[in-house]
Backbone bond lengths (Angstrom), bond angles and torsions (degrees), N, CA, C in turn:
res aa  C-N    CA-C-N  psi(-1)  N-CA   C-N-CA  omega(-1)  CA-C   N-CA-C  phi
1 X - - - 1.423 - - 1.532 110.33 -
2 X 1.675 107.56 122.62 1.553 87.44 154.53 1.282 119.77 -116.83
3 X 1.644 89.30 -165.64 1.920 112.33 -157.27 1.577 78.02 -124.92
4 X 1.665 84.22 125.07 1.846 112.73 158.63 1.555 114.80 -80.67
5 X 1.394 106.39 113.60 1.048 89.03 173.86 1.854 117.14 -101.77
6 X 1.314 97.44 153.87 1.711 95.50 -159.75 2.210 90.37 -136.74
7 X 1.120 102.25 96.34 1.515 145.40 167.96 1.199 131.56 113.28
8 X 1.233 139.34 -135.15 1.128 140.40 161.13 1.725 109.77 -124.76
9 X 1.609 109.36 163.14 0.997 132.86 -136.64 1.875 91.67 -97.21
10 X 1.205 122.48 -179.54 1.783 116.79 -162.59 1.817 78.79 -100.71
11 X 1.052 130.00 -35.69 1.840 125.39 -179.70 1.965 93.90 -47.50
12 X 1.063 86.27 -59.61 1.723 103.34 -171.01 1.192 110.99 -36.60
13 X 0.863 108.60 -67.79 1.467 126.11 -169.01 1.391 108.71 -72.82
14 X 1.987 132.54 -35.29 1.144 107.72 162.76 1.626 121.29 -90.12
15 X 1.323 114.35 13.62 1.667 117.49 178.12 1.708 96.07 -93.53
16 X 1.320 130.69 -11.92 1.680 130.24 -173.29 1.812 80.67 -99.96
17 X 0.962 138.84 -41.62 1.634 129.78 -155.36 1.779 90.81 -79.89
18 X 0.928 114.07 -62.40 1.814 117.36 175.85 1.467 119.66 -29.03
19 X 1.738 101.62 -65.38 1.281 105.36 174.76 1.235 118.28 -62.27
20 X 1.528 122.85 -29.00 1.652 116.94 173.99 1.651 111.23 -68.91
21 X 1.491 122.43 -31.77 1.254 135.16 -175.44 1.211 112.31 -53.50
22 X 1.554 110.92 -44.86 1.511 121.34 -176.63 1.256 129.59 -92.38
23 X 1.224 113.09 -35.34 1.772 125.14 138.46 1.726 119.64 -25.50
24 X 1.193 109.30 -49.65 1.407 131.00 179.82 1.395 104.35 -56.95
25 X 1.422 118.83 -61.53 1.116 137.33 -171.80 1.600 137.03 -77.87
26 X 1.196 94.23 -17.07 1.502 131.82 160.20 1.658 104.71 -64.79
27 X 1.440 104.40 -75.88 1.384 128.86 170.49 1.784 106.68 -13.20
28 X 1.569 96.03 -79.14 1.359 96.15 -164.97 1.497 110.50 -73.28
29 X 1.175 147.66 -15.19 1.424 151.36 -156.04 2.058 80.03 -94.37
30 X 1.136 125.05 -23.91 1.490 96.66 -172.29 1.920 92.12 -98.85
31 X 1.466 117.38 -28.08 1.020 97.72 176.41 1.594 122.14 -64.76
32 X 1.822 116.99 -41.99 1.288 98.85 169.77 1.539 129.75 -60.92
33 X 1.170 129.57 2.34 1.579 156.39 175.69 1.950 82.58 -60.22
34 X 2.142 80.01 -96.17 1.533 89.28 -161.80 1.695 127.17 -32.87
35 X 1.688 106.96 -37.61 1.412 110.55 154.26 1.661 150.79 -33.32
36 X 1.119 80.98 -58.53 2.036 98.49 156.09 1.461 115.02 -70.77
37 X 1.118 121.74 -47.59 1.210 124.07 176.56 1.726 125.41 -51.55
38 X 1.488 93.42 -47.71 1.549 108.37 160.46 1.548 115.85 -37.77
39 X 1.437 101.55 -84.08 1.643 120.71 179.75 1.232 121.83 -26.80
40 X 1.763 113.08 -55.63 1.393 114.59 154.17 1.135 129.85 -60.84
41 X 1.555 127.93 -19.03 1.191 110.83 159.41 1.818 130.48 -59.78
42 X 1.612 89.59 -30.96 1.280 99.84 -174.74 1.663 111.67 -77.28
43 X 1.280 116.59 -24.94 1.632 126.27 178.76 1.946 97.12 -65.36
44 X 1.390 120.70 -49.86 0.950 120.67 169.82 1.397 138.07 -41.63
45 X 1.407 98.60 -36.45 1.398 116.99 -170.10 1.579 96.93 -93.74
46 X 1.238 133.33 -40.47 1.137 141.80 -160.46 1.755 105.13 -71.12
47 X 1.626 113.47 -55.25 1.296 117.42 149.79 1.675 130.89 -32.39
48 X 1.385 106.42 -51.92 1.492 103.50 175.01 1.164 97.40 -64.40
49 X 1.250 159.79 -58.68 1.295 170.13 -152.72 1.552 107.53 -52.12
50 X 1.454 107.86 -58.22 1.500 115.74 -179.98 1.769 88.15 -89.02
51 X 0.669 150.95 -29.91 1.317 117.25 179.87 1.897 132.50 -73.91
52 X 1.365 99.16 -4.58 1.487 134.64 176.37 1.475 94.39 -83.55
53 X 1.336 121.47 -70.63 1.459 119.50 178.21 1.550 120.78 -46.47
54 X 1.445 111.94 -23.81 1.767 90.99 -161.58 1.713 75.49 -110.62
55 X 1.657 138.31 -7.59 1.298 121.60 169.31 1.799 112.77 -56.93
56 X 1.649 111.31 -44.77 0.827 120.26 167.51 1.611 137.15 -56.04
57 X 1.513 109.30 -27.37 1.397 121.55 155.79 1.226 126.53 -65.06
58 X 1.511 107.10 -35.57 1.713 124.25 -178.92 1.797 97.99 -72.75
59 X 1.150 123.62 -15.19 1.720 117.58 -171.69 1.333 80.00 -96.74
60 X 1.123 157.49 -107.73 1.107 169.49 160.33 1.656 119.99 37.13
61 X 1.685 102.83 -57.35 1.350 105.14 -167.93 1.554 94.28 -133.17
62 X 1.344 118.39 5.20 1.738 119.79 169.80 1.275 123.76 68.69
63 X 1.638 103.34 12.73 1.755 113.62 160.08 1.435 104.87 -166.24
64 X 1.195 98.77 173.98 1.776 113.77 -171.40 1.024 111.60 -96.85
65 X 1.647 134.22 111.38 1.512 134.39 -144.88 1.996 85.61 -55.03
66 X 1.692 79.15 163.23 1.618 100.91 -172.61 1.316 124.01 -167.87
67 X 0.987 166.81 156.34 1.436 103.07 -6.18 1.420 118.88 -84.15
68 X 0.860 100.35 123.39 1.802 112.16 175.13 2.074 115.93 -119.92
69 X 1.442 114.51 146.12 1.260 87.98 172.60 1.809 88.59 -155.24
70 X 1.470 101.07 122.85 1.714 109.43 -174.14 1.345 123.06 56.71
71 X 1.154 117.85 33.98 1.715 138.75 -179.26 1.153 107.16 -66.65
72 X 1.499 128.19 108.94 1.819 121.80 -171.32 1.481 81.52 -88.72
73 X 1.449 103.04 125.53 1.480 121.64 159.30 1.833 112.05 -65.86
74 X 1.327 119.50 123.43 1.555 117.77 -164.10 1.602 92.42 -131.26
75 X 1.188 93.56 -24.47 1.924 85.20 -161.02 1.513 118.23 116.93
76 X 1.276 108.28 -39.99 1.640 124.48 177.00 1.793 108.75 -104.27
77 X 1.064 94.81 12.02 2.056 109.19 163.09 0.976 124.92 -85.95
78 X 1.371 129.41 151.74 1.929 136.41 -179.43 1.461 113.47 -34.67
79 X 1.988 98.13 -58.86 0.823 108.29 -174.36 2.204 122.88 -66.51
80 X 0.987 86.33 -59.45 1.756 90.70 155.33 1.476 111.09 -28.44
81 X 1.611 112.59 -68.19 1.461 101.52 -146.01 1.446 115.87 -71.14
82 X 1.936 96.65 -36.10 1.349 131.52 -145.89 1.525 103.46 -99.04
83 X 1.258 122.23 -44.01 1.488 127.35 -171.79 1.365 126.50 -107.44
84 X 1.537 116.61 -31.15 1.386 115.89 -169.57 1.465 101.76 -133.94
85 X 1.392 119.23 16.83 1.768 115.79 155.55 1.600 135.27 -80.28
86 X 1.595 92.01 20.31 1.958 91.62 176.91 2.068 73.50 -108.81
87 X 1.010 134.62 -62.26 1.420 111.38 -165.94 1.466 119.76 -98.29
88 X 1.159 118.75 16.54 1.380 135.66 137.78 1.576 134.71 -126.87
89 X 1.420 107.93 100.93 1.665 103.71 -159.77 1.795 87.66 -76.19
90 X 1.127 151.07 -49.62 0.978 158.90 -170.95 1.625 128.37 -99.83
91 X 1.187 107.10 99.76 1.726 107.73 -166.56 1.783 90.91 -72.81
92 X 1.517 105.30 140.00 1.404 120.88 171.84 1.681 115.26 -84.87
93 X 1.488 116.14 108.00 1.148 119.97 -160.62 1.917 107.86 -90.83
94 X 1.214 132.23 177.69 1.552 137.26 -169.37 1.423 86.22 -79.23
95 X 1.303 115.82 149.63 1.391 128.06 172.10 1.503 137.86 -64.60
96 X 1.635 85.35 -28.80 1.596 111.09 167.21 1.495 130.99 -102.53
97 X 1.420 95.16 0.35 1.355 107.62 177.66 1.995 117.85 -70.65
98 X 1.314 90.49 133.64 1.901 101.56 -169.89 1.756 96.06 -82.15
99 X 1.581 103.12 -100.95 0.951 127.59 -171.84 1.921 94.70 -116.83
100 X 1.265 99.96 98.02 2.078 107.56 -174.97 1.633 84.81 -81.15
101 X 1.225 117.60 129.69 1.342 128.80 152.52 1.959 108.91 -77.41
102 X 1.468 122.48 122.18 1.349 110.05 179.51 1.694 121.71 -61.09
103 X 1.273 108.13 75.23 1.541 90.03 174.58 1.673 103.39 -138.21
104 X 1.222 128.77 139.93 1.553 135.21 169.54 1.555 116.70 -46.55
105 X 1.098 97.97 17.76 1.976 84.64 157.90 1.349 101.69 -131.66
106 X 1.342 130.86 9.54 1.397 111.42 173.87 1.578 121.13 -84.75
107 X 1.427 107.70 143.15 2.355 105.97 -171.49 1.342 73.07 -78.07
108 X 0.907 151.15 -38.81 1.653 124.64 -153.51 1.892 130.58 -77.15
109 X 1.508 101.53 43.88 1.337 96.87 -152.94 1.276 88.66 171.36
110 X 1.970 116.27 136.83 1.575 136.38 167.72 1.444 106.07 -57.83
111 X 0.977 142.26 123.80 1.593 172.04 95.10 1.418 111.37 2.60
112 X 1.690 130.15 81.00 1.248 115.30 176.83 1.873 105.32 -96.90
113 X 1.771 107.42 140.49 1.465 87.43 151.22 1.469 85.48 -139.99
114 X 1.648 105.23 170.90 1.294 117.39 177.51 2.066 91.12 -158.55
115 X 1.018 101.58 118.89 1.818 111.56 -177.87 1.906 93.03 -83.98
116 X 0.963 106.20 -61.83 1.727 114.47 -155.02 1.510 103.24 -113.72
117 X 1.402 138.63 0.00 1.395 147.18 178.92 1.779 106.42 57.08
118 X 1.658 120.02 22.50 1.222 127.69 -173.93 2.091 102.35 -94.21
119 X 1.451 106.88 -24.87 1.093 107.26 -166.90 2.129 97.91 -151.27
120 X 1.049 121.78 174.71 1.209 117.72 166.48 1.557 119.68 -161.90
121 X 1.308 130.82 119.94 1.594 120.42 159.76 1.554 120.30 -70.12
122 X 1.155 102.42 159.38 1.762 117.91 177.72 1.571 101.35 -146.28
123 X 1.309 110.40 87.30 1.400 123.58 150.14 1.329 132.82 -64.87
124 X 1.667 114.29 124.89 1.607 130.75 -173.40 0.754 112.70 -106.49
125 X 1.587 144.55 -163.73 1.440 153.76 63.45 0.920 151.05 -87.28
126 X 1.496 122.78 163.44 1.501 104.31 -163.00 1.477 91.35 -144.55
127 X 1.518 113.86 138.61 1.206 127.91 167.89 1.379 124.39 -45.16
128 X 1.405 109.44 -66.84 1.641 107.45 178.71 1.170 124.87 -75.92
129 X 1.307 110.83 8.89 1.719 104.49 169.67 1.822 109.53 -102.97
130 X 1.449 88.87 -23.77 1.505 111.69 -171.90 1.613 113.73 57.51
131 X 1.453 110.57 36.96 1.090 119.90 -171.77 1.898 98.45 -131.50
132 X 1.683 111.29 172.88 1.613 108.01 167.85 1.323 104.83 -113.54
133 X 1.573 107.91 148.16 1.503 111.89 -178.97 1.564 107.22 -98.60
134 X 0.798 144.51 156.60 1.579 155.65 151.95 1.495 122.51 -120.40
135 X 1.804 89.29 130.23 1.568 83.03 -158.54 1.832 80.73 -125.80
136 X 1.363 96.09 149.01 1.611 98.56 -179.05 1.559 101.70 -150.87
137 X 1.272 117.51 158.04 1.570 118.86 -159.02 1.994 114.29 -77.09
């Protein structure tokens, strides 16, 4: 004689809940990945961007406005408003940035200095390296 069996067993059912658990969890650890990864792309891109603009200022007026030293570029800065808004109408802000207060210690925001307008750094960061980049002409 047999026995019908009609569901599955309590192993069953917690060896299908596990594997969905970890699937899950898998899941999001690559999406918060692809996420960061993004942002820095965009910090990257955003840098080349301003660094095109103030090359273009440097042809123009034959140095890189100055003196400046750790100036978070926001948009509502000297440099933004005053120097690099005929070839940048729109300063490109950090991706994660809320409300950037302008001051040189914040990661959330490009880092200009220029001492003598002969040369200039542009300090970043970037999440997935967890390191800052500096980009200078």
């Amino acid at each position: 004689m047999y026995h019908l069996r009609r569901g599955f067993t309590l192993i069953e059912l917690l060896v299908v809940i596990a594997i969905i658990g970890f699937l899950t969890t898998a899941s999001m650890v690559a999406y918060s990945t692809i996420k960061i990864k993004g942002r820095d792309a965009k910090r990257n891109a955003d840098t080349s961007t301003i660094q095109k603009a103030l090359g273009l200022y440097q042809t123009r007026n034959e140095k890189f406005p100055f003196p400046y030293t750790g100036v978070c570029l926001t948009g509502d800065d000297d440099i933004s408003k005053n120097k690099l808004n005929q070839d940048l109408p729109k300063m490109p802000t950090d991706p994660s940035a809320k409300d950037v207060q302008p001051t040189g210690t914040n990661p959330q925001c490009y880092h200009y200095t220029s001492e003598d307008g002969s040369t200039y750094t542009l300090q970043y960061y970037l999440e997935g390296e967890r390191a800052q980049k500096v980009r200078a002409p």
